[in-house]
Structure formats: C-alpha cells, structure tokens
C-alpha positions, -999 to 999 in steps of 0.1 A, spaced: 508 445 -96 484 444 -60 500 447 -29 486 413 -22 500 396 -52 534 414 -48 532 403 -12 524 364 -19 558 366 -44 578 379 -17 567 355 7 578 328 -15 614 345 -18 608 356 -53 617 383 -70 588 405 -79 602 420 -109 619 393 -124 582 374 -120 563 402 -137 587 399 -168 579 366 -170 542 365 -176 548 398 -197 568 376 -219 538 349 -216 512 367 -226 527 386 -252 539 356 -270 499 340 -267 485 375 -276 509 390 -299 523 422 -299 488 436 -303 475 418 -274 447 405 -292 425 373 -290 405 375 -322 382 348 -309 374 364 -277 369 398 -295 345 383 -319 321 365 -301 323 385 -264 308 416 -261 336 441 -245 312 449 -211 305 413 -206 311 398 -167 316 361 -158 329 340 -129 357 310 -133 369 291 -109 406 269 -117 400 236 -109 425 207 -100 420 176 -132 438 157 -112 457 154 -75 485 170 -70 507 196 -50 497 227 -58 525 261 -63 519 292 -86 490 307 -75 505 340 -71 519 334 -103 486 324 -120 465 359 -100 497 379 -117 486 363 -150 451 374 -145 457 412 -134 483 417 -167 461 407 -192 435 434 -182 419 454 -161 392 443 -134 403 408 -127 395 397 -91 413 360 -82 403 348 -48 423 319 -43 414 288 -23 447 267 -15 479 276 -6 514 266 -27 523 234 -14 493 219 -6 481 186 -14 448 193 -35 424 165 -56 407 163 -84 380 185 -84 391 210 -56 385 243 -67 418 260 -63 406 296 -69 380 315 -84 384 345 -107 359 371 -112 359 404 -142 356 409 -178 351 378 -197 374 384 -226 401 389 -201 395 353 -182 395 338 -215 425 356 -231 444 346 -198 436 312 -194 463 293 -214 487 314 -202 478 310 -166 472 272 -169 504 269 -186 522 280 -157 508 269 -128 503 236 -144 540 234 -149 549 247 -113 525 223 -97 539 194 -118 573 201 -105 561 205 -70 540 172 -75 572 153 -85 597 166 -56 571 160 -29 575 118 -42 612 128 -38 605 142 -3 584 118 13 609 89 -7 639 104 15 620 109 49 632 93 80 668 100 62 690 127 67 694 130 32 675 158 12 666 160 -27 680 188 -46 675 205 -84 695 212 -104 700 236 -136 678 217 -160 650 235 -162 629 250 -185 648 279 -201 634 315 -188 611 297 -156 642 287 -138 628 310 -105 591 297 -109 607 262 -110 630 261 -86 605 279 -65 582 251 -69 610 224 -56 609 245 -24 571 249 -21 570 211 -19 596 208 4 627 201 -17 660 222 -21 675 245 -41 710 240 -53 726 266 -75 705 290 -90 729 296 -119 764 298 -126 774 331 -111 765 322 -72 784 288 -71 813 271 -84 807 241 -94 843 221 -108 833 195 -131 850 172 -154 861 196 -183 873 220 -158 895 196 -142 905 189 -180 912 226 -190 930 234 -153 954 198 -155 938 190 -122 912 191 -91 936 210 -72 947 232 -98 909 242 -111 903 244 -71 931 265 -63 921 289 -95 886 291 -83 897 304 -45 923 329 -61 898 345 -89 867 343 -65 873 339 -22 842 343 -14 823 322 -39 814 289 -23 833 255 -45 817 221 -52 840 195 -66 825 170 -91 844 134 -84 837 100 -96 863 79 -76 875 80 -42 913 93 -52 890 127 -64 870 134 -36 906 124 -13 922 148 -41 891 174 -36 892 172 0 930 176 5 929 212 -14 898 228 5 868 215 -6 836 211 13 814 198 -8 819 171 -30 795 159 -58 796 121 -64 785 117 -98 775 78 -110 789 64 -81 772 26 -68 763 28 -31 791 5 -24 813 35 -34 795 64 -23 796 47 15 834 47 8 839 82 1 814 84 34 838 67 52 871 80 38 857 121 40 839 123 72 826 152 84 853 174 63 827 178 33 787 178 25 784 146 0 756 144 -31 750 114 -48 735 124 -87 734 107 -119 707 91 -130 686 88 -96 652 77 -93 624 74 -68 627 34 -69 666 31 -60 662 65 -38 660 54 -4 693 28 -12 712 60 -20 702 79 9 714 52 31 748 54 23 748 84 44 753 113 18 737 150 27 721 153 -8 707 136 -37 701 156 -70 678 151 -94 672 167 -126 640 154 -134 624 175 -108 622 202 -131 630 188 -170 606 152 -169 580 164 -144 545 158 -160 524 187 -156 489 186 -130 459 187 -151 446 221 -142 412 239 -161 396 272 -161 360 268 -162 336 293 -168 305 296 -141 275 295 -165 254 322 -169 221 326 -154 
C-alpha cells in the first residue's frame, strides 16, 4: 500500500489493515485464486499502457476513493490513480472523479472490483446526505445501524460519516444494546440492565423500549440512552417529556425521508435508519478507457 493511500484511509478513521483485506478478498473472488482475467490476457498484450478516467453516470455524493486507488495498486504493479474529488462531495454526471494511468490489463482486471465498491460506498453516502439535509435545522441526527452488507460494514459505515451522518455501534462487542429477547431471557429491563453493568462496567448500555412504563422502567435502573422502537410521535414526545435530560432518545422503526422531519420534531437526539446501508441504490460509476492515439 502507498503512503498516500494508507494516509487517505487513516484520515477517514479507517483501519488500514482491515481495508486491505477487504479488496484482497475482492479481487481474489473476481480473479480467482490464480489471479487471472482470461479475457484481458488474451486480447492485451502484457507491455501495453492506457489511461482511464472513473466517471460519475449519474449525481451523487461521492466516498471510496481511497478505497477504489487501493483496488488499483493490488491488482498489479504500476497503477497511478490521480483522483479528482474528495469523499463527500457532491459530484454530477459526467464529472471525472479520477483518472488512472498503467498497464492496461491491470485497469481492466480492476475495474469491476473497483466500481463495485465505490459504487456501493457512494450509494450509501448518496442516501444519508437525503437523511442529513431531511433533519437540518433539527437537533436531531440520522444514525446506521448494523444492516449492512456482510464483510463492508467499515467501508459502509464509513460512507454514512463521509456524508455527514453517524455512526452507531460498530458491532456487538463495543455497545450493549438490551432488546426485546434480552429483556425476555433476563425476566426484565432492570434485570438484563443490571446484568449488563455487573459483567461489563465500562461498556456503554442502550435500552430498547416501546412504551413509556420501559423507557420510565429503563431510566429508573441507569440507563442513558433509550431506543424508542415503533413508537407514533404522539408517544415518542411523551417519553420526551416524561425522561428529560436523564437519557439520549432514538426514534427507529420503519423511518423514512417523507415522515423524517415529523419525527425529529418530537425532540429525540437520533433517528436510525437501516436503509442507509441495506436499500441504498448504488451511484452509477464507469471506468472508461482514454482511446488510443
């Protein structure tokens, strides 16, 4: 990996290793474990050099470049990406969004997998800055979730903070999140709570409630934060009311952009959505070779 590209991954709080094993993984399921592209082979001659620039199909917020360059440099040798955005940027169709210069059967053999991921990180980012601007002038802000795509959680959830959004959890071993079948399995909220605080002090707790006695319940035994899953806005401003200050509120279940700014008034901290990262529609992204003079 350059010292640029590894620096662009830090910058966007990523880990650098965890990132590499990622496109590994890509690329070896596209070329095999032979890392071949018969097609490419065939029909390019090995010393062959071309330019291709990435260009945006469609508008959209941009996030993955990094990602996309680290693509470029793992499937060979002599790839040179010079990129022309930044993650998070609002780009349109036709905006070149970087330019990559080396061995043709490289380009071509890294395309897909490059596209594939950067398309998918700028869909996400595309879809939580809707979310974003939806919630602005409130003090409420959108958060994932873990519903994403399994083995790009980090790209992701990255991608929700490149367009402004927030992460929640990043799994289930930084947070403690007690939801319905734990409060089953534990006989209560306050029980599963008080479990939680004995096994784990200094894990932080959120406390999944659907009626006002649970988040009083939650509250009373410690909690400060309080998930309100399905709740109407009629009920979520009364758990507003009844809590206070004593706990961060979300609102989830079922949110969408249309009934987003209704929710946000009731005056919860959060609202989390899942289909930032599992229905996001991809950006139209294409790698298209310079032609040859």
């Amino acid at each position: 990996m350059k010292d640029t590209t590894q620096a662009q991954l830090l910058k966007a709080g990523l880990d650098t290793d965890e990132v590499q094993r990622i496109v590994a993984n890509a690329l070896r399921e596209d070329l095999g474990p032979d890392r071949l592209d018969v097609t490419s082979v065939a029909t390019i001659p090995e010393t062959q050099v071309d330019t291709a620039d990435l260009i945006a199909r469609e508008s959209g917020v941009v996030a993955g470049l990094a990602v996309a360059e680290l693509v470029f440099e793992l499937a060979g040798p002599g790839a040179e990406v010079t990129v022309h955005a930044a993650d998070g940027d609002t780009v349109a169709r036709g905006d070149v969004l970087a330019t990559v210069t080396g061995p043709t059967r490289t380009l071509l053999s890294a395309e897909r997998t490059a596209l594939n991921l950067l398309c998918r990180m700028s869909g996400v980012a595309t879809h939580t800055r809707r979310w974003v601007e939806q919630l602005a002038g409130t003090k409420a802000l959108v958060l994932d979730t873990r519903k994403t795509t399994p083995g790009l959680r980090p790209l992701e959830k990255y991608a929700v903070r490149a367009a402004g959004g927030t992460n929640k959890r990043m799994g289930l071993y930084d947070v403690a999140m007690i939801k319905d079948n734990h409060k089953l399995a534990a006989g209560s909220i306050t029980a599963a709570y008080d479990l939680v605080r004995a096994n784990f002090p200094d894990v932080g707790v959120q406390v999944e409630v659907t009626t006002l006695a649970e988040a009083q319940e939650a509250v009373a035994a410690g909690a400060t934060f309080l998930l309100c899953d399905n709740m109407s806005p009629q009920l979520l401003r009364e758990v507003v009311a009844a809590v206070g200050d004593r706990a961060e509120l979300e609102a989830t279940g079922g949110l969408t952009l249309q009934v987003a700014a209704e929710y946000a008034a009731t005056g919860v901290d959060y609202l989390s959505v899942g289909a930032l990262t599992h229905s996001s529609p991809i950006v139209d992204i294409a790698l298209d070779l310079r032609a040859r003079k």
